[in-house]
C-alpha positions as CSV (number, residue, x, y, z in Angstrom):
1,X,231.1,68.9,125.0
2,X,229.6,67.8,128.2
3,X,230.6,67.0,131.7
4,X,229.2,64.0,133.3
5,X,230.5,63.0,137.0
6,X,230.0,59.2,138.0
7,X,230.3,58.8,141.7
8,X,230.5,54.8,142.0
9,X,230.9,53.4,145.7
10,X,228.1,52.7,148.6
11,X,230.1,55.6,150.9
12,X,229.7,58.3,147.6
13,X,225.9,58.0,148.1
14,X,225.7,57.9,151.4
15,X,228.6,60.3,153.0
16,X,227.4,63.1,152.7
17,X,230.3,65.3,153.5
18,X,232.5,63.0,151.5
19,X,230.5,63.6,148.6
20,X,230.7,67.5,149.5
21,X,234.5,67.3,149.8
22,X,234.7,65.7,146.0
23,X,232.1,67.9,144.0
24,X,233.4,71.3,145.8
25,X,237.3,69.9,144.4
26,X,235.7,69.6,141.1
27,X,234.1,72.6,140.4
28,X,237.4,74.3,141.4
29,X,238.6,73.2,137.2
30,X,235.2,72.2,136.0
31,X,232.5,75.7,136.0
32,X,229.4,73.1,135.1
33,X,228.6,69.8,135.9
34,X,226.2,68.8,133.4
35,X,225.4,65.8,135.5
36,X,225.5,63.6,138.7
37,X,225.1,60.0,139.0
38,X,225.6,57.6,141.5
39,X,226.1,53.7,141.3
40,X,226.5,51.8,143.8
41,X,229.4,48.7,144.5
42,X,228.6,46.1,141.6
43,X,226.0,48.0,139.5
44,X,225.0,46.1,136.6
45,X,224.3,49.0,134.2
46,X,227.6,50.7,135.3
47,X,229.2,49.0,131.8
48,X,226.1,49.9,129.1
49,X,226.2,53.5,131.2
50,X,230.1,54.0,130.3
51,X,229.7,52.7,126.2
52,X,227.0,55.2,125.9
53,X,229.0,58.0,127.4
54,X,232.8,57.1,125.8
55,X,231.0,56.8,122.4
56,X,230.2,60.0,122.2
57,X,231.6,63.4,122.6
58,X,231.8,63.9,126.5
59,X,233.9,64.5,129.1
60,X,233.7,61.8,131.7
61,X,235.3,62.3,135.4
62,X,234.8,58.9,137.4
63,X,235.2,59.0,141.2
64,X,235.5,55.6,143.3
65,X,237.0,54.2,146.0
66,X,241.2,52.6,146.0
67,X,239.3,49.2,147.0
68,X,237.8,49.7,143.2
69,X,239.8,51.9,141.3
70,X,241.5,48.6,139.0
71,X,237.9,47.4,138.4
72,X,237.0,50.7,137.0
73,X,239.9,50.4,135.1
74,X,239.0,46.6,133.4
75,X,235.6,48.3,132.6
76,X,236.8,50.7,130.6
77,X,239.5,48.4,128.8
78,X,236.3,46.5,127.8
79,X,234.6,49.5,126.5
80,X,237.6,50.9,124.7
81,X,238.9,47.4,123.5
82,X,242.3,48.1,125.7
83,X,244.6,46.3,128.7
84,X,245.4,47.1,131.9
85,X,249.3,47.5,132.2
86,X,251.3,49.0,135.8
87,X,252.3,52.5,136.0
88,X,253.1,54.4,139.0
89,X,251.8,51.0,141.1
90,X,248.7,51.4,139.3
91,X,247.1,49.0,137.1
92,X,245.7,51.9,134.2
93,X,245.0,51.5,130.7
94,X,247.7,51.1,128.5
95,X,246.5,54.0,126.3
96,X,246.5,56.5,129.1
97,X,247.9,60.2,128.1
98,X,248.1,61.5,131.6
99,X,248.4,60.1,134.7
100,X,249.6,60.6,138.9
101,X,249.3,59.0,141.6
102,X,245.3,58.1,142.0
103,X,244.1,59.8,138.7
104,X,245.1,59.3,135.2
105,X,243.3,60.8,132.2
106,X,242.6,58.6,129.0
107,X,241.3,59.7,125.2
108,X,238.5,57.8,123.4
109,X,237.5,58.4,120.1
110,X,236.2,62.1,120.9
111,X,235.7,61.8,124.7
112,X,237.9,62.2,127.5
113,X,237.8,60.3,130.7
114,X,239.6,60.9,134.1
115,X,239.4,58.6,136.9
116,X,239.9,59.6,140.3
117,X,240.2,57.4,143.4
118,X,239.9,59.0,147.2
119,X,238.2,57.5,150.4
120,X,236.9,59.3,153.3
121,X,239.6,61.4,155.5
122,X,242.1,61.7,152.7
123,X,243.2,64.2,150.0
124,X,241.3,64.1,146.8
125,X,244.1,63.5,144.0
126,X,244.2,66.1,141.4
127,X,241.7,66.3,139.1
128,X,242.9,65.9,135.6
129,X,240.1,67.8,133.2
130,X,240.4,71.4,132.4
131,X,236.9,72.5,130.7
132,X,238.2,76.2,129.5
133,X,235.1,78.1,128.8
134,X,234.6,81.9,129.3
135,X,232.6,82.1,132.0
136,X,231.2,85.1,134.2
137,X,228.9,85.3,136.7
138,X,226.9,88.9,137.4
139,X,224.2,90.0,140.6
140,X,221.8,92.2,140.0
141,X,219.9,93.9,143.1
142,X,216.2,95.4,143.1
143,X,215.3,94.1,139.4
144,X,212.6,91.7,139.0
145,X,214.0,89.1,137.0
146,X,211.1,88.9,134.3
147,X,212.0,93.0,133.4
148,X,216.1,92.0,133.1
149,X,215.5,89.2,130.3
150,X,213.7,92.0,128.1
151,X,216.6,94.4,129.1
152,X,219.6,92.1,129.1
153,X,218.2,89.9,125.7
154,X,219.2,92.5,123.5
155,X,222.5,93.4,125.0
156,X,223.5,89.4,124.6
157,X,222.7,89.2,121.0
158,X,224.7,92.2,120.4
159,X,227.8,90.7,122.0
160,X,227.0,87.4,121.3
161,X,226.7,86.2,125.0
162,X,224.4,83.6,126.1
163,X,222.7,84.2,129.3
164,X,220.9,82.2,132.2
165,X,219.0,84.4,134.4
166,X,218.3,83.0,137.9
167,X,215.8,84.2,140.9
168,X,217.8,83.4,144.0
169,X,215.1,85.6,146.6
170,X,213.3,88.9,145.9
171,X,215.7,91.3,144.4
172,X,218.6,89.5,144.0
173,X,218.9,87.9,140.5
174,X,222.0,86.0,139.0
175,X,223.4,86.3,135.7
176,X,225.3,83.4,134.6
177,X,227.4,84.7,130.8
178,X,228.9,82.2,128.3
179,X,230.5,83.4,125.4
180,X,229.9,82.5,122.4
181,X,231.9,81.7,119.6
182,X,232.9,85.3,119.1
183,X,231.4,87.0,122.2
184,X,232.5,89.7,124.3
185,X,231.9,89.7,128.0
186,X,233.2,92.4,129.1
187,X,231.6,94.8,126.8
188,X,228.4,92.9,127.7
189,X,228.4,93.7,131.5
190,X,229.9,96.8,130.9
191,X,227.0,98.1,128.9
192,X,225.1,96.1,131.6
193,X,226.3,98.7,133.8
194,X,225.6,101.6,132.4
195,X,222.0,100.9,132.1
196,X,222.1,99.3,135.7
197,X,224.0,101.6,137.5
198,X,224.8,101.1,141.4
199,X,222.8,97.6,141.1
200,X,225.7,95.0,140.0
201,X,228.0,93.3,141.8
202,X,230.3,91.3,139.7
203,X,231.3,88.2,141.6
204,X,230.3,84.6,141.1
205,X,231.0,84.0,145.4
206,X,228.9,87.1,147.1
207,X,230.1,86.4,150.3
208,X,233.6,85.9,148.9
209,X,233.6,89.0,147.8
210,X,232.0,90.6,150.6
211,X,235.1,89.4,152.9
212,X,237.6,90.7,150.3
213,X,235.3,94.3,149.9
214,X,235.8,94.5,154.5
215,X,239.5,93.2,154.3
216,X,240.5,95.8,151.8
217,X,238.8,98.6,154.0
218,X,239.9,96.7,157.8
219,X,236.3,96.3,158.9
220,X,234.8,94.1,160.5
221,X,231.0,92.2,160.7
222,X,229.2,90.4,163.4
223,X,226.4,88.5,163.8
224,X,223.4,87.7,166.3
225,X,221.2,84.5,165.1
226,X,218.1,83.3,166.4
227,X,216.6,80.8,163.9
228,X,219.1,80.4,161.4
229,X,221.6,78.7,164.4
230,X,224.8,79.7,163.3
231,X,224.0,79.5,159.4
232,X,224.6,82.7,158.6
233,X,228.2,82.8,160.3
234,X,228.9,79.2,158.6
235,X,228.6,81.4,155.2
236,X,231.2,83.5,156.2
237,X,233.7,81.1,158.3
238,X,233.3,78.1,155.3
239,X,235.5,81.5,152.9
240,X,239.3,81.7,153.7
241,X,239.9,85.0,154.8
242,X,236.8,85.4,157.5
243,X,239.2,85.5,160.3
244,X,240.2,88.8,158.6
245,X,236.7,90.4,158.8
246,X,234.9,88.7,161.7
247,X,236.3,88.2,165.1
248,X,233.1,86.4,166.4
249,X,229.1,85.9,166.3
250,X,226.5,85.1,168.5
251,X,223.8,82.3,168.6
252,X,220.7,83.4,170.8
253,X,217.7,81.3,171.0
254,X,216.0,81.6,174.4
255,X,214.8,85.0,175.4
256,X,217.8,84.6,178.7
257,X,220.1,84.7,176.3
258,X,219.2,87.7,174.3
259,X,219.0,89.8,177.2
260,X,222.2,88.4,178.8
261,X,224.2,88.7,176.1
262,X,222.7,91.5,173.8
263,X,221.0,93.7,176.2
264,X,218.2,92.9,174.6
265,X,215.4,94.9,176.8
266,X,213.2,92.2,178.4
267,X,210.1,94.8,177.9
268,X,210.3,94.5,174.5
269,X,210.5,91.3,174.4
270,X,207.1,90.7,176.2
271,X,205.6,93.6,174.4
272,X,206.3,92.5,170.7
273,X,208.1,88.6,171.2
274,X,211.4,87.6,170.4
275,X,210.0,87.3,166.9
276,X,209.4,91.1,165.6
277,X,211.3,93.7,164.2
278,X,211.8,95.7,167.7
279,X,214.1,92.8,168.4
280,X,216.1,92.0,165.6
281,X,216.8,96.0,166.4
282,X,217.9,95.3,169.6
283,X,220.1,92.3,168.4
284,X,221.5,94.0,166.2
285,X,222.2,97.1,168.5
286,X,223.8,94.5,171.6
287,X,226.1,92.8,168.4
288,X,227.9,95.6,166.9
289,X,228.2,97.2,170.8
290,X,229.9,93.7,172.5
291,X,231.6,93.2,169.9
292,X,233.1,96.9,168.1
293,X,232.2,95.7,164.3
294,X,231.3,98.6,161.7
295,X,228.3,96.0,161.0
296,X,226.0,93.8,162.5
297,X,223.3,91.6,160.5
298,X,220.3,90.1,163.5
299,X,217.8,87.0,162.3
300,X,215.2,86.0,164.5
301,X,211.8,84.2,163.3
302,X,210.1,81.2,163.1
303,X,211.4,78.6,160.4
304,X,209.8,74.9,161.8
305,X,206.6,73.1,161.7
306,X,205.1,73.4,165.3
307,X,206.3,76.9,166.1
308,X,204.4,79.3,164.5
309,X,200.9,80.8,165.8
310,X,198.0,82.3,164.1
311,X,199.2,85.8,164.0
312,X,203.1,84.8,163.3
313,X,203.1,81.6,161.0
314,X,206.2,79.3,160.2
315,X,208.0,81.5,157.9
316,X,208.0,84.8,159.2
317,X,211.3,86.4,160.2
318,X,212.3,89.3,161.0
319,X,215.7,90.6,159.9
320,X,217.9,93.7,161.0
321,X,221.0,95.0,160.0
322,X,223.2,98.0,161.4
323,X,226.3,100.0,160.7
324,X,227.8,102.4,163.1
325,X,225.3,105.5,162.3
326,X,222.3,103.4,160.6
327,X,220.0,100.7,160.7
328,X,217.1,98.9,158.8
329,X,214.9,96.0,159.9
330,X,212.6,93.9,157.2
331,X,209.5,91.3,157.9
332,X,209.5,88.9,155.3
333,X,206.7,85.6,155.3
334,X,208.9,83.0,153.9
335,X,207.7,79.5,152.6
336,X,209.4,75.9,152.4
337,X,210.7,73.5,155.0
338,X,212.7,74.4,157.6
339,X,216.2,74.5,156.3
340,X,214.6,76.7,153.2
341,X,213.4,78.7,155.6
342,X,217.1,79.1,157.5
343,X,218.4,79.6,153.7
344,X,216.0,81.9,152.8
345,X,216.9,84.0,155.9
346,X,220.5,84.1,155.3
347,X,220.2,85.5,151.7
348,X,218.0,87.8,152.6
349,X,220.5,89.1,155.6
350,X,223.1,88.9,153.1
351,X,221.4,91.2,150.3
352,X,220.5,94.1,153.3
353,X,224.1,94.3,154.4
354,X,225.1,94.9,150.5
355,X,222.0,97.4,150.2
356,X,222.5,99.6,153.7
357,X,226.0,100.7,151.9
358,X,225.8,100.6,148.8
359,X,229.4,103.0,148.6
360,X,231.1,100.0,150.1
361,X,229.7,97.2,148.0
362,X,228.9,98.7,144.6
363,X,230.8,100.8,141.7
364,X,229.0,104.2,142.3
């Protein structure tokens, strides 16, 4: 059965954040949205869209505004031959099986449809639609991706798992697992494992994880961002329990700033540019010493159109990351617009930290 979410309101399409807020509440029941799709206030096709979905085997979750929540409703009375009738001071279908205040849940022939009103700066009402599925979600480290499908193919047919393999950058591959009718995850990543060893992390939230990993030991992380503005602390701070790991970060752009606040030598600087691995280095160095962390990630480069040169092109960055007795710095020539770029950048950070301690962050 699939999952289709109908966002119908002007302020769904066009507030952002909004729109953020009500997807991010959903996935907390639903693993997979099978689809997305927007109408706006008085769509025509809204009715033809609704028959096609209620008529067949789907799970439908409907999000609009209080303003529209009763019309909604008189849409899908005509589509499933029903009334309108008050419950809770809500006018609902009469053949509702579920319902609280703002959402109630209604059976049709072999779908199920939930209908959810919120507006902007208030509380989403509970989401009514529970897709149980046994899900699990698997990183794999310094594998190209083509190589896993011919190892991990085999493994899934023998516990009758079904697998997506996904690319996110250069080393870092996602397993998404679905069992089947009579699978066995566990035995499937276990055996993963074995032939994997020291390269799995077992979390479908990296950075999640990574906060619990640091919280269980009491360490701490810092940062020092030059391109990526902050981005690479928002994917930390946007996880409960970052407070307990990271007690602050710094965003350096101008060349002043790096020296003042990182003692970043201003010789190396004009020898190599703020844009090369002797700084990210440095960066790193000046974090983890202002601010005491066991680790410090450092991200300088060049991610928009207009600043890149000849010799250093939009796209290359430099990253750097330290722990009390060690450090690494990498060059990478990244490609995309500029917010790829800054995405790009982060990941990349992300997967050194997990890689310069690999006793910490993987079962060894």
């Amino acid at each position: 059965m699939k999952t289709h979410l109908l966002l119908i309101g002007n302020k769904f399409i066009y507030n952002n954040s909004l729109k953020e807020y009500i997807i991010r509440n959903i996935h907390n029941n639903i693993d997979f949205l099978d689809n997305i799709s927007f109408f706006k206030e008085g769509d025509n096709t809204l009715f033809e869209h609704l028959d096609s979905l209620l008529n067949t085997q789907n799970n439908v979750i409907i999000v609009t505004t209080k303003q529209n929540f009763s019309t909604i409703g008189k849409v899908i009375c005509t589509v499933t031959f029903d009334n309108q009738i008050l419950k809770n001071n809500m006018l609902i279908p009469s053949e509702c099986d579920l319902y609280e205040q703002g959402t109630y849940l209604l059976k049709y022939e072999k779908s199920v449809v939930n209908v959810i009103h919120v507006d902007e700066m208030q509380e989403m009402p509970k989401c009514l639609i529970y897709k149980e599925i046994s899900h699990h979600t698997i990183n794999i480290f310094n594998e190209q991706s083509d190589s896993l499908k011919i190892i991990l193919d085999p493994i899934a047919q023998t516990y009758d798992v079904h697998i997506d393999i996904v690319n996110i950058i250069d080393g870092w591959t996602k397993v998404n697992i679905t069992s089947k009718k009579y699978g066995n995850i566990s035995q499937f990543i276990g055996s993963t494992k074995q032939l994997l060893p020291s390269k799995i992390i077992e979390t479908s939230n990296i950075v999640k994880y990574i906060i619990e990993r640091l919280t269980h030991t009491n360490k701490k992380i810092t940062f020092a961002e030059s391109c990526t503005g902050g981005l690479l602390s928002y994917y930390f701070t946007k996880e409960n329990g970052a407070s307990n790991i990271l007690d602050g970060s710094l965003v350096t752009y101008s060349n002043l700033i790096k020296e003042n606040w990182l003692a970043v030598d201003e010789n190396i600087l004009k020898e190599n540019g703020a844009v090369s691995e002797e700084v990210v280095s440095e960066m790193s160095d000046g974090a983890i010493n202002v601010s005491s962390a066991n680790y410090a990630l450092s991200i300088s480069g060049i991610a928009g159109e207009g600043g890149g040169t000849q010799e250093k092109p939009v796209g290359t960055v430099y990253i750097g990351v330290r722990t009390q007795d060690k450090h690494e710095e990498i060059h990478l020539s990244l490609h995309g617009d500029r917010n790829y770029i800054q995405s790009q950048s982060v990941l990349y950070a992300i997967k050194l930290l997990l890689l310069i301690d690999k006793e910490m962050f993987f079962e060894i």
